[in-house]
C-alpha positions in Angstrom: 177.8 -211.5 -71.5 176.7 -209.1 -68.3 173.4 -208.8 -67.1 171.2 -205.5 -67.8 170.9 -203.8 -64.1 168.0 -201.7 -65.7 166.5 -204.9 -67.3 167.0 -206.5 -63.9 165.3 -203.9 -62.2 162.8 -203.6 -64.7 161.4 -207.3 -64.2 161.9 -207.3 -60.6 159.0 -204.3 -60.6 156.8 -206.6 -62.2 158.2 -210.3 -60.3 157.9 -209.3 -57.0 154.6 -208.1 -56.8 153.6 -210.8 -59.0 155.2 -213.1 -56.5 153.7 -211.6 -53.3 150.0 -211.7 -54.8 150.8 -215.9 -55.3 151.9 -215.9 -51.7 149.1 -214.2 -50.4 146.5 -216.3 -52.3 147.8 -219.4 -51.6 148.4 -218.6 -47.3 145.3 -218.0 -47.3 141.4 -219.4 -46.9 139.0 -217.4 -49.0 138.5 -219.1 -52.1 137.2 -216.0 -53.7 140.1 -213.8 -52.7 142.6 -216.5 -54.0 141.1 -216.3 -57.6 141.2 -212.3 -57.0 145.0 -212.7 -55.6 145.7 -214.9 -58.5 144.4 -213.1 -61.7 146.1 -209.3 -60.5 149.4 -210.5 -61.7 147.9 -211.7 -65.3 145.2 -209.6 -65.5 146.5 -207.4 -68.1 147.8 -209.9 -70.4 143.8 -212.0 -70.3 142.6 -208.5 -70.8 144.8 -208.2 -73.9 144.3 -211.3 -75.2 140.2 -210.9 -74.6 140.7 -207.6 -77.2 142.5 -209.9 -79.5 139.6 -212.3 -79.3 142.0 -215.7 -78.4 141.0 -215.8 -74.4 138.5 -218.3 -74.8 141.3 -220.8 -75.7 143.0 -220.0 -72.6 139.7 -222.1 -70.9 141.2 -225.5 -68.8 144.5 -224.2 -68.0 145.8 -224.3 -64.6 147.1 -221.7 -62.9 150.7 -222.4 -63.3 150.9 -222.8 -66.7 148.9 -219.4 -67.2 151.4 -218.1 -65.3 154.4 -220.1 -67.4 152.4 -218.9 -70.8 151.7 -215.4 -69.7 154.3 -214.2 -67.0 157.4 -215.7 -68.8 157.4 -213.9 -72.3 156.3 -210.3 -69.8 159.8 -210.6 -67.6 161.5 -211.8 -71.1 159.9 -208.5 -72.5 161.1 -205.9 -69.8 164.4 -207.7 -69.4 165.0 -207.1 -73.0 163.8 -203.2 -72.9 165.7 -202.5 -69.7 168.9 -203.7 -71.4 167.9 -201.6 -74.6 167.8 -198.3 -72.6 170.4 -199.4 -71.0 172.7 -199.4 -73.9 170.7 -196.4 -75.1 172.0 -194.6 -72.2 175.2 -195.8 -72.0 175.3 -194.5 -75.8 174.3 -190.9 -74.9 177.0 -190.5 -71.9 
């Protein structure tokens, strides 16, 4: 089995920003602009799960297993439409 490029490239766009704003919250002081750092990468997904009305159950969770609960399935999800275009395109050549 090879690996998607374009699903590759797709959850890089999303992992290393994602990654640099955990960097930057945890080298640094501010405990206010670490929660700010923290939350971009996730911010989304709380925002769709606040419309869906099951964020409240999200409440004692540390910040790495947000991350494992909410990051994971979003990488597994643009992996997995990178590689369909990707075999959409190679379909069309």
């Amino acid at each position: 089995m090879r690996v998607s490029r374009l699903g590759l490239c797709f959850s890089l766009i999303y992992l290393v920003p994602a990654i640099a704003c955990v960097a930057l919250a945890l080298s640094g002081d501010d405990s206010k602009g670490r929660f700010v750092l923290l939350q971009l990468p996730i911010g989304q997904q709380l925002w769709a799960l606040h419309l869906m009305g099951i964020r409240e159950s999200l409440y004692g969770f540390s910040w790495p297993a947000l991350y494992l609960l909410l990051c994971l399935p979003v990488v597994v999800m643009l992996y997995c439409i990178g590689w369909g275009l990707g075999l959409l395109f190679k379909r069309m050549a």
